[in-house]
C-alpha positions, 0 to 999 in steps of 0.5 A: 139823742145827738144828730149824727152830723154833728160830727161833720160841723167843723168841716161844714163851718170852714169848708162846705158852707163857704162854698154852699152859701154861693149857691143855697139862695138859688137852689131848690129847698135850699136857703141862706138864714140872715141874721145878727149876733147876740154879742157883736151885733153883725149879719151872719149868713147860714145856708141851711135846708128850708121847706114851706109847710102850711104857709110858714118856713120850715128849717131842718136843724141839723146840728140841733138847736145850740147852734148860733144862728139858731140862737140868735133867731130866738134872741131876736125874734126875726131873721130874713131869708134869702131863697130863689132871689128873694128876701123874705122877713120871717118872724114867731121862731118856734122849735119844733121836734118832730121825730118823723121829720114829717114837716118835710118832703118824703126824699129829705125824712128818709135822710133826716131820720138816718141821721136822727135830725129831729129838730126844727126851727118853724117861722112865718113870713111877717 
């Protein structure tokens, strides 16, 4: 079963994430995910939902793992994330599905669970 936002991603890659990105370092439970493409090599910056669970980053893949920022985690074994000012370096990318969304807080699983997001992308700080 397919998350129900994926219907929304073309709007969110051309509309909403330019004008989230200038706020999702600095929002609560809200970040940017820095990384560099498979094929070109450059930085790409993603905002994205993120939760601390157990001293690791918790991503809520919202659009589901075949996404490419997600996959250029995995290839590169990294990503840094921006949050509240911060830049934090993050290493053991792990997808993790979770179909309670019991890694993240009560508010976000109500909505996750609606919207049948069950995958997630676990890191640690390196």
């Amino acid at each position: 079963m397919t998350t129900r936002m994926r219907i929304l991603r073309p709007f969110t890659n051309r509309i909403a994430n330019p004008l989230v990105r200038r706020l999702a370092g600095w929002l609560p439970g809200f970040a940017i995910v820095r990384t560099v493409g498979r094929r070109t090599g450059q930085t790409h910056r993603s905002p994205l939902n993120v939760f601390r669970r157990d001293g690791d980053y918790v991503m809520a893949l919202v659009y589901g793992a075949d996404v490419d920022w997600v996959r250029n985690v995995l290839a590169a074994g990294s990503a840094q994330l921006e949050q509240r000012g911060h830049v934090v370096t993050l290493g053991s990318p792990r997808l993790v599905t979770d179909p309670d969304a019991s890694l993240t807080p009560f508010p976000m699983r109500l909505f996750y669970r609606v919207m049948r997001v069950t995958e997630f992308l676990r890191m640690s700080p390196a």
